[in-house]
C-alpha positions as CSV (number, residue, x, y, z in Angstrom):
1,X,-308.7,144.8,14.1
2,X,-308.8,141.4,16.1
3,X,-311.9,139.5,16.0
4,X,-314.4,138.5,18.5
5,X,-312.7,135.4,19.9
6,X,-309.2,137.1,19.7
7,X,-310.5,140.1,21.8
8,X,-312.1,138.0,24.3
9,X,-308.9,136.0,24.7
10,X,-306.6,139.1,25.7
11,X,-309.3,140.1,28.1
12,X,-309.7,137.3,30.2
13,X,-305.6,137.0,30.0
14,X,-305.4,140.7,31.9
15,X,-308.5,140.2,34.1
16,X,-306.6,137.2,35.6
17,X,-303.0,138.5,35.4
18,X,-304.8,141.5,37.6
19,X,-306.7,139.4,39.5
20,X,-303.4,137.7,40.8
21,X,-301.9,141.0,41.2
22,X,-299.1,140.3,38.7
23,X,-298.6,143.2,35.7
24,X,-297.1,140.8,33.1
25,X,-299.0,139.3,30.7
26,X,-298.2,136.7,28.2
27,X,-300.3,135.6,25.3
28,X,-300.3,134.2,21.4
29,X,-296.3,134.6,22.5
30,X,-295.8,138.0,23.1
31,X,-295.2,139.5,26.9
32,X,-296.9,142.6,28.3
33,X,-295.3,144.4,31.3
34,X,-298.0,147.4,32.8
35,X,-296.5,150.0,34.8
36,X,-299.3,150.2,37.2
37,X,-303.0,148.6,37.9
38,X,-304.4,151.9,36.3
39,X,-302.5,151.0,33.3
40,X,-304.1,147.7,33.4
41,X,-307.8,148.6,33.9
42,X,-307.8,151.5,31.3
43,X,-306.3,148.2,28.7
44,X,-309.2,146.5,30.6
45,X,-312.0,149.0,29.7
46,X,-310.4,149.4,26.1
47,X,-310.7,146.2,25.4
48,X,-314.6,145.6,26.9
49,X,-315.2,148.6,24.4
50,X,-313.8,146.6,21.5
51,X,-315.8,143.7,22.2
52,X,-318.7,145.9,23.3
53,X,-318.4,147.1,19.8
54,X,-317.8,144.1,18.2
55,X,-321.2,142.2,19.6
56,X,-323.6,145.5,19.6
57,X,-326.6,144.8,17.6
58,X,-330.3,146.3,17.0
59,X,-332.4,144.7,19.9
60,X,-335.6,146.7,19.4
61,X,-337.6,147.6,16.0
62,X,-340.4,149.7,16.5
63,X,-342.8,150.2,13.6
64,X,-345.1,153.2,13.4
65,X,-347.6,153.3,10.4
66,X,-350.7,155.4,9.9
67,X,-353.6,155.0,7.5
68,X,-352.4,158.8,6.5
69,X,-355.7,160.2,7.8
């Protein structure tokens, strides 16, 4: 699996490609050719999931302790 930096990297590389309407994708050397936007923003929310994944951590700890009364 690609790391953090990797991930965020092929991301922003398809949110611009789609953003300028184009479906081909180049990155790290290797060419990407999507068959329609859907195409692209499924690989889109795949790849928010991966880093979604990737950066999740515990936020909130709750403690609950009685004198056992």
């Amino acid at each position: 699996m690609a790391d953090l930096v990797q991930l965020t990297v092929w991301r922003d590389a398809l949110m611009a490609a789609r953003y300028r309407g184009v479906r081909t994708v180049e990155y790290d050397g290797k060419r990407v050719t999507y068959a329609s936007d859907g195409e692209m923003a499924a690989a889109l929310a795949d790849l928010n999931r991966q880093i979604t994944g990737a950066t999740d951590r515990i936020s909130v700890v709750r403690i609950q302790s009685s004198k056992g009364l």
